[in-house]
C-alpha positions in Angstrom: 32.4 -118.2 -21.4 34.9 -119.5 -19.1 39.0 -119.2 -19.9 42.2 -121.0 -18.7 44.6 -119.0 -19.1 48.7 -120.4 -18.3 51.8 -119.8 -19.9 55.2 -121.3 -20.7 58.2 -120.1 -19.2 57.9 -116.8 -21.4 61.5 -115.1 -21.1 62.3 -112.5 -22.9 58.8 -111.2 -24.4 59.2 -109.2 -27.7 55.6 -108.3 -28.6 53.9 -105.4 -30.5 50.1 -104.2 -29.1 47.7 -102.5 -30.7 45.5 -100.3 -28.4 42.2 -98.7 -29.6 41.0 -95.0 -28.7 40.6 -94.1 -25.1 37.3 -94.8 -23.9 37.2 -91.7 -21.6 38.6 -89.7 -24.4 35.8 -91.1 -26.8 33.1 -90.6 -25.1 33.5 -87.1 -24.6 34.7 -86.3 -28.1 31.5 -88.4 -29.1 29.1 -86.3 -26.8 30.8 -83.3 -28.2 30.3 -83.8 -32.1 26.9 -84.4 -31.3 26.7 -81.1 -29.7 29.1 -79.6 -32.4 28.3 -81.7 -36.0 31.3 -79.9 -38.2 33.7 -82.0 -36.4 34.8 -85.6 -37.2 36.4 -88.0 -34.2 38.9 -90.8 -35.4 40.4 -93.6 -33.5 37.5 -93.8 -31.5 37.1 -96.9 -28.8 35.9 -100.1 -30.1 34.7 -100.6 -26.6 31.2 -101.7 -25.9 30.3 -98.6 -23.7 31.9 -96.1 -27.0 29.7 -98.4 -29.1 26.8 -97.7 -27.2 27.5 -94.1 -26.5 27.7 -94.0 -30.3 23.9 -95.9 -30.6 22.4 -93.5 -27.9 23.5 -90.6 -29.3 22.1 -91.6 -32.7 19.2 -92.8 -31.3 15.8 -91.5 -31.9 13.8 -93.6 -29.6 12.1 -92.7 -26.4 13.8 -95.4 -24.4 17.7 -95.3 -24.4 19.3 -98.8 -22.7 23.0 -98.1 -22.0 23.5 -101.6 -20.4 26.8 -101.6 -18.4 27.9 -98.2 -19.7 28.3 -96.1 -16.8 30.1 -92.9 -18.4 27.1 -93.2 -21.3 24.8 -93.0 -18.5 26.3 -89.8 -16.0 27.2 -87.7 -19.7 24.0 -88.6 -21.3 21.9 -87.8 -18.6 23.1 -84.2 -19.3 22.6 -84.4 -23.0 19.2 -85.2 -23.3 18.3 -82.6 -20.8 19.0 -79.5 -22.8 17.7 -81.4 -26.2 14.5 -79.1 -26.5 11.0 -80.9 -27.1 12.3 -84.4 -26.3 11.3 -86.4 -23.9 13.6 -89.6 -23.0 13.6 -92.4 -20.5 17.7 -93.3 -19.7 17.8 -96.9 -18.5 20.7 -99.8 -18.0 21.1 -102.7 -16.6 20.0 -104.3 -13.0 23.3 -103.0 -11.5 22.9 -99.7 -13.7 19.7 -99.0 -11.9 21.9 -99.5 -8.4 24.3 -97.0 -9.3 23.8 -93.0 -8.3 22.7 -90.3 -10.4 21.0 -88.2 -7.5 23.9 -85.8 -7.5 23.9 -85.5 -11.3 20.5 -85.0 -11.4 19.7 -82.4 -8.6 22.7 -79.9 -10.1 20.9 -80.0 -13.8 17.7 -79.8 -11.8 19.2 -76.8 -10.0 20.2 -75.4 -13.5 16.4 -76.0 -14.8 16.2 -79.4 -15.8 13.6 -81.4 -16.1 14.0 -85.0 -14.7 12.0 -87.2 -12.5 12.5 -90.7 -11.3 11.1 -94.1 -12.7 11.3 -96.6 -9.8 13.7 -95.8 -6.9 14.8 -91.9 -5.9 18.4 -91.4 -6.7 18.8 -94.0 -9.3 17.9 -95.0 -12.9 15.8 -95.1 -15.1 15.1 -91.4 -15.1 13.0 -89.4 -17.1 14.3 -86.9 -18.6 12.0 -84.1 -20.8 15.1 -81.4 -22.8 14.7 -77.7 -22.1 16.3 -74.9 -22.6 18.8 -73.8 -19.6 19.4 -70.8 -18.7 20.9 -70.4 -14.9 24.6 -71.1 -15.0 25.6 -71.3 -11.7 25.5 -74.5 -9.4 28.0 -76.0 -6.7 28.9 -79.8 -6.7 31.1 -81.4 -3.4 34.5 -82.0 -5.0 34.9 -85.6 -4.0 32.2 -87.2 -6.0 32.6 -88.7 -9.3 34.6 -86.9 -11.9 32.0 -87.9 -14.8 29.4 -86.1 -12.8 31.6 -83.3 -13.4 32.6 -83.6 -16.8 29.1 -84.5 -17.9 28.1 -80.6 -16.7 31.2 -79.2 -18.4 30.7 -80.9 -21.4 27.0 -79.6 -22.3 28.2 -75.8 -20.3 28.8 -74.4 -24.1 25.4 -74.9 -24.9 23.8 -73.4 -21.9 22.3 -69.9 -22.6 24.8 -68.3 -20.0 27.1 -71.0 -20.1 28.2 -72.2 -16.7 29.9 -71.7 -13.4 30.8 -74.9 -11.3 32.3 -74.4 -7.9 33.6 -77.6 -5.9 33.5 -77.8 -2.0 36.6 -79.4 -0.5 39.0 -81.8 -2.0 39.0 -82.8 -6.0 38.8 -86.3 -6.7 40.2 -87.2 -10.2 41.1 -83.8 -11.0 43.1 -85.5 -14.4 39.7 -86.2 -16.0 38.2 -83.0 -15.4 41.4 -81.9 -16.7 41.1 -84.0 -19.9 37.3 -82.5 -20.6 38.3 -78.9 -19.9 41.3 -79.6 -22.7 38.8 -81.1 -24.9 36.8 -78.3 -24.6 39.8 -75.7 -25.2 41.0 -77.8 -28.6 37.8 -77.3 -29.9 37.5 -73.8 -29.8 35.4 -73.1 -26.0 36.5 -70.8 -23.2 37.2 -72.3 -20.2 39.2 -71.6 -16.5 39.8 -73.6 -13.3 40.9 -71.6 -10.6 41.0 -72.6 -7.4 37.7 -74.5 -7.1 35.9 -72.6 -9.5 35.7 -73.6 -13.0 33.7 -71.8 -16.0 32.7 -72.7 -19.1 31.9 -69.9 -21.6 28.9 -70.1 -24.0 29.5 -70.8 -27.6 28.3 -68.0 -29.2 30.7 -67.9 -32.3 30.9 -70.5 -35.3 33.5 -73.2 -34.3 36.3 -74.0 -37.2 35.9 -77.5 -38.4 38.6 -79.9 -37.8 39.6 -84.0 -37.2 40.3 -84.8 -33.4 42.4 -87.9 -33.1 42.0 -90.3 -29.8 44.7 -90.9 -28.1 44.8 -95.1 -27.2 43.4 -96.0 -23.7 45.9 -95.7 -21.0 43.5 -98.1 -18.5 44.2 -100.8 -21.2 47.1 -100.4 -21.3 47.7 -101.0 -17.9 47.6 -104.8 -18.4 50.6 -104.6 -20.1 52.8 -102.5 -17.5 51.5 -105.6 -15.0 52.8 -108.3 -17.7 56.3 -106.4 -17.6 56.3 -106.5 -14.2 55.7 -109.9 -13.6 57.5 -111.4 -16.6 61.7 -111.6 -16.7 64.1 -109.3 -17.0 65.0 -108.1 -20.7 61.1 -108.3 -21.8 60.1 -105.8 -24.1 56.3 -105.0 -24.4 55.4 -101.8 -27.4 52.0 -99.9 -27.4 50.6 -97.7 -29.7 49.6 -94.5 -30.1 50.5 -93.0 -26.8 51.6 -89.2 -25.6 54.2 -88.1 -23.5 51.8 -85.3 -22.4 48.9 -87.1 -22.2 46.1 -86.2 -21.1 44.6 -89.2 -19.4 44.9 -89.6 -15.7 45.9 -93.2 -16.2 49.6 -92.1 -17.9 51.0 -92.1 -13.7 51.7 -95.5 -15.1 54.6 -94.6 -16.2 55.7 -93.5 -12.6 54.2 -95.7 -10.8 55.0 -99.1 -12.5 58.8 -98.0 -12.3 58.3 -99.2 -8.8 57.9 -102.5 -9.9 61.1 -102.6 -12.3 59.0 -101.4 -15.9 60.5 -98.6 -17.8 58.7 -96.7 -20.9 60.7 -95.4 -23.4 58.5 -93.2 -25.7 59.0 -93.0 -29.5 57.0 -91.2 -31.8 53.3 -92.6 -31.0 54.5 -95.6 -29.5 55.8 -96.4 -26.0 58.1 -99.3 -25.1 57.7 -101.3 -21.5 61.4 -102.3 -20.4 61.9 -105.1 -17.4 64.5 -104.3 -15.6 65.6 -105.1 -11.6 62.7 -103.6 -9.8 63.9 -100.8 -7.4 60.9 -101.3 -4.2 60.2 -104.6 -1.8 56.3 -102.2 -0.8 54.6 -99.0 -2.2 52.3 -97.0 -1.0 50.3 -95.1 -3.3 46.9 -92.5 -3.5 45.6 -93.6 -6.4 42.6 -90.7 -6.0 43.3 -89.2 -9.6 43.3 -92.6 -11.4 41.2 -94.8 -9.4 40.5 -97.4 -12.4 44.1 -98.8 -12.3 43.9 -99.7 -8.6 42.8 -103.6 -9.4 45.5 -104.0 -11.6 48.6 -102.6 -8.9 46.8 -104.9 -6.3 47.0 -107.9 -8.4 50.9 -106.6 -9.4 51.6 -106.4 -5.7 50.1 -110.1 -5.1 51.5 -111.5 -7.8 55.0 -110.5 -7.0 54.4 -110.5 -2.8 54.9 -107.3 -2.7 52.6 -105.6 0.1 50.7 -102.4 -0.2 48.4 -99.7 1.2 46.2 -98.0 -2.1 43.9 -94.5 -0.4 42.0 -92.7 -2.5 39.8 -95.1 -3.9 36.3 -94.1 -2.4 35.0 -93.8 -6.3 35.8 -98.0 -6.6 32.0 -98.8 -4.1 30.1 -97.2 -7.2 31.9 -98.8 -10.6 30.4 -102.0 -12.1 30.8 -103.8 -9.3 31.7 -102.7 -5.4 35.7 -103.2 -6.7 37.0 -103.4 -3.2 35.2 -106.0 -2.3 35.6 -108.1 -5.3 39.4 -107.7 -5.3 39.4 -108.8 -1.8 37.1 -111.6 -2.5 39.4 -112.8 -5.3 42.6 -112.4 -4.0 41.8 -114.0 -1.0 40.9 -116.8 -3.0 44.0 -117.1 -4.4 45.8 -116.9 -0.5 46.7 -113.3 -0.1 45.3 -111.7 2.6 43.8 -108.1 1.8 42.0 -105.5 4.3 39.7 -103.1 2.8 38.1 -100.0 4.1 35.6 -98.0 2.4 38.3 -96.1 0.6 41.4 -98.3 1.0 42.8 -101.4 0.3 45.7 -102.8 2.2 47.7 -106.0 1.4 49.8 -108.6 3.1 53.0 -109.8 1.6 52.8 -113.6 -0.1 54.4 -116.3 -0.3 52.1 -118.8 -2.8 49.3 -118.6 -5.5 46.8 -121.3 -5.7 47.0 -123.1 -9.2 43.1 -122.7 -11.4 41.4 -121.0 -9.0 38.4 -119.6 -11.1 38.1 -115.6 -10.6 34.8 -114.0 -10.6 34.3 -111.1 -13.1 31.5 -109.5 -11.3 30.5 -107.8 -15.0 33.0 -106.4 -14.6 35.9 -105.6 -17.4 38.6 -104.6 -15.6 38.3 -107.4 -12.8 39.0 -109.9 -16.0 41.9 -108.0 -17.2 43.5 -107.5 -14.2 43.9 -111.1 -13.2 44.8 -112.1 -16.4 48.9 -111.3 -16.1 48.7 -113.8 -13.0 49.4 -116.7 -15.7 52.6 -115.5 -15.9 52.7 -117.2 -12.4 50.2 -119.9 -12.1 47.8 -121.2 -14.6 44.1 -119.2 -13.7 40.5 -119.5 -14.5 38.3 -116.3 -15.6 34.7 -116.7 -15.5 32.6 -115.1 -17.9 35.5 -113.7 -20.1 33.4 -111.9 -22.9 33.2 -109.3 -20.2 36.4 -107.5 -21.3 33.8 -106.1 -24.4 33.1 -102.8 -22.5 36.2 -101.6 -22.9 38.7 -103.3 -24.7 36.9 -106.5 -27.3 40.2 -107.7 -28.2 42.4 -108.5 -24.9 42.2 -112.0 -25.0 43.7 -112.4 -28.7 46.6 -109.9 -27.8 47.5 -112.1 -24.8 47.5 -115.5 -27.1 50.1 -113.1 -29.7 52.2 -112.5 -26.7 52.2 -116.1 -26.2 49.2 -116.6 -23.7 47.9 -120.0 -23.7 43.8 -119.8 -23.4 41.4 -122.8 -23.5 38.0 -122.4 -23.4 
């Protein structure tokens, strides 16, 4: 499904949103009840990858298909391999089986696992038959994916000597190990990070029973800081249920969008976006500890011809689609000009947007949603919209209530 998206002249936006669980805070908190039955999860994502994180973990079938889903894949990976006497086969789709899980896999293997490989080394499907673990020591380098991190710390509980993880050089995304650790912590399990050492304590005690609310998803709500930015001044934008001390890395919104003129208010659960004169003409930012809002600032930037230089986005080559590529791809479409490296993104200053050019979604969510604000400017095309599913199923009628114009 194809979507036109283009907008009146929309002054003054008063609009109410919404937002659903955070995916990243779901799926752990789903992994985790599975691990830990007595407790109950609300506000969980309605996103497609929660949805299937839910299905797999429920499942009882030798073949688990996780599509698109690539957190389901790195944290179920090390689920299934300390589920003793099962055997499973972890699969997902064509550019699931592209994506990495050698470095998951060889520091469970370290610990004892039991996995092999299906088709191609390195990649899914894998094989994956549950033991029992019992060595508890393994070192990861620091600047690989976060989720291969978390997925470790969030079965170290169950391990027979629990677990100590030491990371070589620079942390990437130290916000999300940050949020599993504190997950871990509100549930009742030991944990420390010092320096570049963190351990996990087994759980060797009865855990007290309790409700563990999501906190809405930061990353969607990112759209919303861009629509502030690029709409007039006086435009007032509230979200719900957000924390001031949140513990997603994505809340640097707050910070960095000020940049761009967008102020949040917080009240209660609820936040409230504020345009007012924006205070920079460039930014530079290392967006190393919350990678997944990069697309969105480098659409902000082009929208408003604003140039930039964005580091710390190595982690982008690996996501659902090669993201620096595709936002270079699209925005050069439009007529910005954009240099990437394999960790970097730099763009020129603008002066025009082309009118319907059709952006590619690549399968992927956030490619969608992060061009969508550009109707604010000029009317847009995005191909294959259903993609927003994976994370956030109702985007596209919480633009038309803000007063988003969409044909099909």
């Amino acid at each position: 499904m194809n979507i036109t998206l283009h907008t009146s002249k929309l002054e003054n936006i008063k609009s109410s949103v919404t937002i659903t669980g955070s995916k990243s805070e779901s799926n752990r908190l789903l992994l985790l009840q599975a691990l830990y039955p007595e407790f109950v999860v609300d506000n969980v994502s309605n996103s497609d990858d929660s949805n299937l994180m839910t299905k797999a973990l429920r499942s009882e079938s030798k073949v688990v298909d996780i599509h698109h889903a690539g957190t389901a894949m790195r944290f179920l990976t090390a689920y299934f391999s300390i589920q003793e006497g099962r055997t499973v086969t972890l699969t997902g789709s064509k550019r699931m089986t592209e994506r990495p899980i050698k470095i998951l896999v060889e520091a469970l293997q370290e610990l004892g696992a039991e996995i092999s490989y299906v088709d191609n080394d390195g990649f899914p499907p894998i094989k994956i038959t549950g033991k029992k673990l019992s060595k508890n020591k393994v070192t990861l380098k620091a600047n690989v994916s976060s989720q291969y991190i978390s997925a470790l710390l969030l079965i170290a509980s169950k391990l027979e000597n629990g677990l100590e993880l030491t990371l070589e050089g620079d942390i990437t995304s130290v916000p999300y190990i940050n949020m599993t650790l504190s997950l871990l912590n509100e549930i009742g399990i030991e944990t420390s990070f010092i320096g570049n050492v963190i351990t996990v304590k087994p759980s060797t005690k009865p855990l007290t029973p309790k409700v563990l609310v999501v906190e809405s998803d930061w990353s969607s709500a990112s759209y919303y800081f861009s629509i502030a930015a690029l709409s007039e001044i006086g435009t007032e934008i509230k979200l719900s249920s957000y924390k001031e001390n949140s513990l997603q890395g994505d809340s640097v919104l707050v910070d960095i969008y000020k940049h761009f003129g967008v102020t949040t208010e917080f009240n209660g659960n609820s936040i409230t976006l504020k345009k007012v004169n924006p205070t920079e003409s460039t930014l530079s930012l290392d967006l190393k500890n919350a990678p997944d809002i990069a697309q969105t600032i480098a659409v902000t930037c082009f929208a408003l011809g604003m140039p930039c230089d964005l580091i710390g986005l190595h982690t982008l080559k690996i996501k659902e689609t090669d993201r620096l590529v595709a936002l270079k791809t699209e925005i050069e479409k439009l007529g910005g000009k954009v240099e990437i490296t394999d960790k970097s993104l730099h763009l020129s200053a603008s002066t025009q947007i082309k009118e319907f050019v059709p952006i590619a979604t690549y399968n992927d969510h956030r490619m969608a949603m992060a061009f969508a604000p550009l109707a604010l400017k000029v009317p847009i095309i995005i191909e294959k919209a259903g993609v927003v599913s994976k994370s956030y199923p109702t985007f596209w009628d919480d633009l038309k209530n803000i007063g988003f114009k969409i044909t099909k």
